[in-house]
C-alpha positions in Angstrom: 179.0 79.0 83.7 180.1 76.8 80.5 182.7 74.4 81.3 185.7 74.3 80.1 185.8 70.8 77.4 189.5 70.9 78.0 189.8 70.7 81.6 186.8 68.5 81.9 188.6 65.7 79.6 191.5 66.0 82.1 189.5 65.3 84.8 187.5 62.5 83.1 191.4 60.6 82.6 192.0 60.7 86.3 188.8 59.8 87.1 188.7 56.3 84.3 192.8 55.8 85.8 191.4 55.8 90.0 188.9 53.2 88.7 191.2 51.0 86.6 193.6 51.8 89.4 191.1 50.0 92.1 189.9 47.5 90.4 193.5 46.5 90.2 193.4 46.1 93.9 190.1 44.9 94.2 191.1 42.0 91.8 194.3 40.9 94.2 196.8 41.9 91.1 198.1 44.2 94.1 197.3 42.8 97.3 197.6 44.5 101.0 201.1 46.1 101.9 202.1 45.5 98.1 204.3 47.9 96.3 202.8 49.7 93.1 204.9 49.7 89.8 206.8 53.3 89.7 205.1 56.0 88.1 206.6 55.9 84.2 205.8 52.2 84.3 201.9 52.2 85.3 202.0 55.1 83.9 202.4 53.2 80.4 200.6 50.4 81.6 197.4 52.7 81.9 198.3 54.8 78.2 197.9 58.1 80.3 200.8 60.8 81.1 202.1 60.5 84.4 200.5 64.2 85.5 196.8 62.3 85.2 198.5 59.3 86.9 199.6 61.6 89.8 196.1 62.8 89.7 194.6 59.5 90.5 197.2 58.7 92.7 196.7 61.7 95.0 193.1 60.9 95.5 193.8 57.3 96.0 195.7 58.8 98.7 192.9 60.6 99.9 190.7 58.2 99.7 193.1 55.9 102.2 193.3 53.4 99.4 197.3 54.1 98.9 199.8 55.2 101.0 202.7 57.0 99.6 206.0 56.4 101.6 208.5 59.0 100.8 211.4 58.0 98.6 210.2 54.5 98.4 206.4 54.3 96.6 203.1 53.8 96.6 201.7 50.8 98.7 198.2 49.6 98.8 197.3 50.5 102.7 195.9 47.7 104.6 192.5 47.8 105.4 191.0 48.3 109.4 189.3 44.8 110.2 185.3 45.7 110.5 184.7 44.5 113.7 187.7 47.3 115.3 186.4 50.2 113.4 183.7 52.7 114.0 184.3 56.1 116.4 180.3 55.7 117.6 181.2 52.2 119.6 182.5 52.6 123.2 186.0 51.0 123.2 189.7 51.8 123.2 189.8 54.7 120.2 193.5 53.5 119.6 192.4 50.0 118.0 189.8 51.8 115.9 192.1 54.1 114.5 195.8 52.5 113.9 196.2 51.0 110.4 199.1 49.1 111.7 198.8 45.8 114.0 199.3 45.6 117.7 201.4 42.7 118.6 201.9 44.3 122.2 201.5 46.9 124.5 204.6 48.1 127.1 203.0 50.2 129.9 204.6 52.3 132.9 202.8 53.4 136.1 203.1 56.2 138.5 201.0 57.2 141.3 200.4 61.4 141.2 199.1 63.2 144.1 196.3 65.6 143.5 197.5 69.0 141.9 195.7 71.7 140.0 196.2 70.0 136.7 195.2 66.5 137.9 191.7 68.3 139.5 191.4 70.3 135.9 191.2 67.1 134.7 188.3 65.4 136.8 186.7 68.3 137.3 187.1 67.7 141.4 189.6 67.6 144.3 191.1 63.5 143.4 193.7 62.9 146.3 195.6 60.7 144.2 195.9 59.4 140.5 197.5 57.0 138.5 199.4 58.1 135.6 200.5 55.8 133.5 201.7 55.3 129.7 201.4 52.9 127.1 203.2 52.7 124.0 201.6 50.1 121.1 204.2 48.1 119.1 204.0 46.6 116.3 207.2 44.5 115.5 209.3 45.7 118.3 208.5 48.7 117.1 206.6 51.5 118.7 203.7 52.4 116.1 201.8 54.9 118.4 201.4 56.0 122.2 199.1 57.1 125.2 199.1 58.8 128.6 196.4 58.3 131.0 195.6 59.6 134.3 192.9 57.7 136.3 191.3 58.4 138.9 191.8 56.1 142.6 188.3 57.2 144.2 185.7 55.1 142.8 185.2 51.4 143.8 185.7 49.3 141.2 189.5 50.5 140.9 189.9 48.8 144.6 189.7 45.3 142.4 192.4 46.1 140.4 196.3 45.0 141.8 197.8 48.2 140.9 201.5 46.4 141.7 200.1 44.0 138.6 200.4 45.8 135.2 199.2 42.8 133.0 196.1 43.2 135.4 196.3 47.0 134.9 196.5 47.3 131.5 193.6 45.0 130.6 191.4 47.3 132.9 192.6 50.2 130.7 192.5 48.3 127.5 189.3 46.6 127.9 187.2 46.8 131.5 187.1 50.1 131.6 184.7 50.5 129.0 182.2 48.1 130.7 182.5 50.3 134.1 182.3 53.5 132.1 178.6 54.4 131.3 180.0 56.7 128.9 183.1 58.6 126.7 183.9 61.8 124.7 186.1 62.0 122.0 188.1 64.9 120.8 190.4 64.3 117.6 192.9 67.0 116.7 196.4 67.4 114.7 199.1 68.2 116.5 202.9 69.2 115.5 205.4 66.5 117.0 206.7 67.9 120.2 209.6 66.8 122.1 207.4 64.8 124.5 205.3 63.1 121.8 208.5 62.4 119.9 209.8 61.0 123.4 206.9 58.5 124.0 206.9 57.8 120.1 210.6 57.2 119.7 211.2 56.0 115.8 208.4 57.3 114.8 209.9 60.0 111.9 206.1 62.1 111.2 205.9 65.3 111.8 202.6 65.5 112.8 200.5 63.3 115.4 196.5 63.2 115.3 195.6 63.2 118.9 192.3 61.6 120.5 191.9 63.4 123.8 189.2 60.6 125.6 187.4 61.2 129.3 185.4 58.5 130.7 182.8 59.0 133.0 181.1 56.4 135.2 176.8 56.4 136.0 177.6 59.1 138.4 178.9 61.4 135.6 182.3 62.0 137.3 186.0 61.4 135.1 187.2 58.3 135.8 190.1 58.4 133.1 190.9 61.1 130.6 193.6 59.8 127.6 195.8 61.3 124.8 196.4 58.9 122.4 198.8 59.5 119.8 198.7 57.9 116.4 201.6 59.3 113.7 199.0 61.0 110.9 200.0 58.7 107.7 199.2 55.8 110.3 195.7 56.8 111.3 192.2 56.4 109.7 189.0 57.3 111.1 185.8 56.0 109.9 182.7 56.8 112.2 179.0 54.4 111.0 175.8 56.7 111.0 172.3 55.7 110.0 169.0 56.8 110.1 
């Protein structure tokens, strides 16, 4: 199939504006969390027409370089610190995935008796379980959410002072990946219920992505299974392969 010259030139302007575009931001003209010019005014700082601009921009946007907030601009997105990302590492999904920072976490704790969902959930008859929420903040603000159910018959959870949530949430946050021989991930999009609009209160997306986690211990049982909720513009997920 020939091309067509025409629509090829238009595509080789958005392509030179995305690079002039980065290396903007790669040379610290426009830091992280910085505003970009409006459109007609980068629009003539580049000498193109703002339709290749919006070009650009879109896949700037893709590309998780840019975040476009609505009515308010383009920002260059802040970048996930290296040592918090990567989906193949067994740790809290929520930290790997948020854009935003965590200044602190708010939990609340219930103790469930077994039930049909509750045995769904761990695959086997669990007298009793611990549900309990958490809801990240960043700036007093609540930037994303999760509700756990854990499981109260294996050993290591008699170390734990369930009356102590500090103690409680850094088992959740952080032990339980050293007891935990392994996890399974599931991402998904997901509309923003009621309930998810609840537990993210603020929050104004419209649509969540979810990471649905189970741990399971050396004996292959459930110990935890976990929806976190992350609003979609806020989440990024990057996962490291190699050969």
């Amino acid at each position: 199939m020939v091309e067509n010259n025409r629509s090829n030139g238009r595509a080789t302007r958005y392509a030179i504006a995305y690079n002039k575009i980065l290396k903007m931001i790669k040379d610290g003209l426009y830091p992280e969390g910085s505003k970009f010019p409006t459109e007609p005014i980068l629009a003539e700082q580049l000498g193109i027409s703002r339709s290749t601009l919006r070009q650009a921009l879109r896949l700037l946007q893709e590309d998780g370089i840019l975040e476009a907030k609505k009515g308010i601009g383009n920002f260059v997105r802040k970048t996930l610190n290296i040592d918090n990302v990567g989906m193949e590492r067994m740790s809290n999904p929520f930290y790997m995935s948020c854009i935003d920072p965590i200044d602190y976490v708010d939990i609340e704790m219930e103790v469930q008796v077994s039930s049909e969902h509750i045995d769904r959930i761990f695959n086997r008859k669990t007298p009793v379980a611990l549900a309990i929420y958490r809801y990240y903040k960043s700036e007093n603000r609540i930037i994303g959410s999760c509700f756990s159910h854990v499981a109260t018959d294996f050993d290591y959870i008699n170390t734990i002072d369930l009356n102590n949530h500090a103690e409680v949430l850094e088992f959740l946050e952080h032990n339980i990946y050293e007891f935990g021989l392994s996890s399974a991930l599931e991402i998904r999009l997901v509309p923003a219920t009621e309930n998810i609009k609840e537990a993210n209160s603020g929050n104004e997306s419209s649509y969540y992505q979810m990471i649905i986690e189970r741990i399971s211990d050396k004996t292959g049982n459930i110990i935890a299974y976990s929806k976190y909720y992350i609003p979609f513009e806020r989440a990024i997920f990057k996962v490291f392969r190699k050969q």
